[in-house]
C-alpha positions in Angstrom: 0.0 0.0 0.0 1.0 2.9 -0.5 -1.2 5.5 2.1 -0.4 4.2 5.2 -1.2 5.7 8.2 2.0 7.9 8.7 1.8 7.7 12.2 2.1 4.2 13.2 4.9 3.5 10.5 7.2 6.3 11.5 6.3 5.6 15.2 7.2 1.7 13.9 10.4 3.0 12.7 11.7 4.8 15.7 11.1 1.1 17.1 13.0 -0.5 14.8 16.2 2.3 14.9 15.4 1.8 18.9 16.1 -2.4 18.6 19.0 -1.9 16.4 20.9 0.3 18.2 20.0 -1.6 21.7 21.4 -5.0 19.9 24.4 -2.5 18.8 24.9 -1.3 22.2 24.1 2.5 21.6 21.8 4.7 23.4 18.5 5.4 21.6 19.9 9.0 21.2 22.7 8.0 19.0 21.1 7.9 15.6 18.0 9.6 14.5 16.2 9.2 11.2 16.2 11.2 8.6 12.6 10.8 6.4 13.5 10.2 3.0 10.6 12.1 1.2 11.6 12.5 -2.3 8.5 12.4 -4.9 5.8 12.1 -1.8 3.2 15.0 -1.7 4.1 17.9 0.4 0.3 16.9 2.7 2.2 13.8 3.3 5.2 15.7 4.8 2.8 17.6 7.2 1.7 14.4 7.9 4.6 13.5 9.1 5.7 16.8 10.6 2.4 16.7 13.1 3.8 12.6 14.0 6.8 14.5 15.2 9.4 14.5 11.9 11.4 17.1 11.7 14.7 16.1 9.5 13.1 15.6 5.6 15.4 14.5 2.8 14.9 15.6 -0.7 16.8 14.8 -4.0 15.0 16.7 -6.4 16.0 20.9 -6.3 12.7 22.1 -8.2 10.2 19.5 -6.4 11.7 20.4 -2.8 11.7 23.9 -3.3 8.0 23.6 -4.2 7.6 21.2 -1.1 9.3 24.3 0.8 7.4 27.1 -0.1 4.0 24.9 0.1 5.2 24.0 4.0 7.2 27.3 5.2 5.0 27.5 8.3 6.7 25.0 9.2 9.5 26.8 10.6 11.8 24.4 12.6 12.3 21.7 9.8 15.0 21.0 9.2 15.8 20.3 5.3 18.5 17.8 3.9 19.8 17.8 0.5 20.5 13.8 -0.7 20.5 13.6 -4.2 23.5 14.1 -6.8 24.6 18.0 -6.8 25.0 19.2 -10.0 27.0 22.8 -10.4 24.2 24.6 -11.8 22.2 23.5 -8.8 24.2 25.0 -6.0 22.7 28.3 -5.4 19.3 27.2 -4.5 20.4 24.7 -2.4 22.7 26.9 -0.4 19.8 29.5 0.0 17.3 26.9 1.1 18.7 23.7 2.8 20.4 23.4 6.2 22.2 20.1 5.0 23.8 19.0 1.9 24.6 15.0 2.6 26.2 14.5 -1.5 29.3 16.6 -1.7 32.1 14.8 -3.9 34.1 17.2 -5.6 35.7 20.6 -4.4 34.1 22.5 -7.3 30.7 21.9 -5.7 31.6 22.7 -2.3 32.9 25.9 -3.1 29.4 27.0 -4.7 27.9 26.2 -2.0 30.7 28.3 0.3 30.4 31.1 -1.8 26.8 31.2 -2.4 25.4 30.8 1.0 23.5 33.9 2.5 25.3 35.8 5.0 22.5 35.5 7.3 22.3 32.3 7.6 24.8 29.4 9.5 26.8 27.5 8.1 26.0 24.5 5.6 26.2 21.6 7.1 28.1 19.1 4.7 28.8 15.5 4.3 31.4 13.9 1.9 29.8 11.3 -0.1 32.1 8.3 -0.6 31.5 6.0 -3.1 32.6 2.8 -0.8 31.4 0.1 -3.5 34.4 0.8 -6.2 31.2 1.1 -8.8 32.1 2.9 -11.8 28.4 4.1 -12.2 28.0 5.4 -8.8 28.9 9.0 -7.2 31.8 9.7 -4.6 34.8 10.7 -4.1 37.1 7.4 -3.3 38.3 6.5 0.2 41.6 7.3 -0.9 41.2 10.8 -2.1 39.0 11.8 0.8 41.2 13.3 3.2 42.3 15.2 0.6 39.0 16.8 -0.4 37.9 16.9 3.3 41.5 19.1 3.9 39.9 21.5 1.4 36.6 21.7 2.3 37.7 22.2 5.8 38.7 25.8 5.3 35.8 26.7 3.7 34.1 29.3 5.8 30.3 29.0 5.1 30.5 25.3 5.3 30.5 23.0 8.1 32.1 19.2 7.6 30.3 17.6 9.3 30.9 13.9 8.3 30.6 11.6 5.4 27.7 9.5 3.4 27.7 6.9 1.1 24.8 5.1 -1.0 26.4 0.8 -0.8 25.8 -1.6 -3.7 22.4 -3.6 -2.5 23.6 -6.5 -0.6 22.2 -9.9 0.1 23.1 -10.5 3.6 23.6 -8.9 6.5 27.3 -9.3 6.7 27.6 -8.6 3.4 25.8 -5.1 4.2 28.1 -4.2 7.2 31.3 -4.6 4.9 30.8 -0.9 2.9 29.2 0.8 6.3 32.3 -0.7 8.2 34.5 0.7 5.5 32.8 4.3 5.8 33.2 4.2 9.6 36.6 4.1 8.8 37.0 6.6 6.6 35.5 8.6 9.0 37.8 7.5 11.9 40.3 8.9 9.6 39.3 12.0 8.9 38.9 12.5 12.4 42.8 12.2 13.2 43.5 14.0 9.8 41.3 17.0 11.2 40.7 17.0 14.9 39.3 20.5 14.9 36.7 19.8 13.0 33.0 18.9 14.0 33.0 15.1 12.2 30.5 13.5 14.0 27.9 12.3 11.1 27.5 8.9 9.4 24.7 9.4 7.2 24.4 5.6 6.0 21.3 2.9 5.9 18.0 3.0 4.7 14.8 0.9 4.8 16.4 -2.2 3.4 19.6 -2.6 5.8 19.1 0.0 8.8 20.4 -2.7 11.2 23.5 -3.6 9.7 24.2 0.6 9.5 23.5 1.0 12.8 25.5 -1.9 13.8 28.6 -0.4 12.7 27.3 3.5 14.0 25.3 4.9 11.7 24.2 8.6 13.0 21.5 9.2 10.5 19.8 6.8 8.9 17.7 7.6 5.8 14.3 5.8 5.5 11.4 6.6 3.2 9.6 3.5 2.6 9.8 2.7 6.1 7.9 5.9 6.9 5.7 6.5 3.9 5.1 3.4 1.8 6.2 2.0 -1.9 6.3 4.9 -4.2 3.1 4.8 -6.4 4.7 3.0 -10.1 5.6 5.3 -12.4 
């Protein structure tokens, strides 16, 4: 189905992050989820919003700005960009996010530097790290990351916060853990590389494999079909 009631499956999902990180040996405060609500309805956002969901992801520039100007009552969400961030895009998402989760190149991050209002605080960024090797797939490598992360570091309008990655669907759980074990340490490294820096984000894990993020300490974990259904086709 895909109109569920919103309330029992995101309250469903705070149980299930709550289990996972209890068989991880976290407290329940050490992830929190961020509602992956790409191509859902802006009502359905408000939906959520009145369950309690304040962190929304969004992928699309032109579909979340509607979404944002449809829902600016809303004062105190708090917006993620997730999608791939082309150049051309930068600007908007600078103006009107409070999260960009899909940094990879330097280029990008410098829009974003440059082109956030004075009036607002920093953009909180996380490097996205294509952990998988696939050819297909965006991120900068683990091996070039510190690199990157050096640069972006002295950026003033943008924050580091951490890094993100999108795995290769995976089978089993182990088999799930390898690529989020693999982030964790590339965060772990840029940690030593920068210790003045505030690195404390894993965005990693969605609806399909939240334990096995959480397992190796996921901080954010990105569900939408947990919270809002299958996507209508099409």
């Amino acid at each position: 189905m895909t109109d569920i009631a919103l309330p029992e499956a995101l309250a469903s999902a705070h149980k299930r992050l709550e289990r996972a990180l209890d068989e991880a040996g976290r407290p329940h405060d050490a992830a929190m989820l961020l509602a992956v609500s790409k191509t859902r309805p802006a009502e359905r956002l408000r939906q959520a919003y009145a369950a309690g969901q304040r962190a929304f992801g969004e992928s699309y520039l032109q579909e979340a700005r509607d979404k944002q100007a449809a829902l600016a009552d809303l004062d105190d969400i708090v917006w993620h960009f997730i999608g791939p961030l082309q150049s051309n895009k930068t600007r908007a998402v600078a103006e009107h996010f409070d999260w960009v989760h899909s940094v990879d190149r330097l280029k990008v991050a410098r829009r974003l530097d440059e082109q956030r209002p004075a009036g607002l605080a920093p953009l909180n960024v996380c490097l996205q790290v294509n952990v998988s090797g696939e050819d297909a797939k965006s991120g900068v490598s683990p091996d070039a990351l510190v690199e990157l992360a050096r640069s972006v570091d002295q950026l003033a309008n943008v924050r580091l916060r951490g890094v993100m990655a999108i795995p290769a669907p995976a089978d089993t759980r182990a088999a799930q853990q390898r690529p989020f074990a693999e982030l964790r340490s590339c965060l772990e490294r840029l940690q030593k590389a920068l210790p003045d820096a505030p690195l404390d984000t894993l965005s990693m894990g969605m609806s399909g494999d939240l334990e096995a993020a959480v397992q190796e300490g996921a901080t954010q974990v990105r569900l939408g079909t947990a919270i809002f259904g299958q996507r209508p086709p099409g």
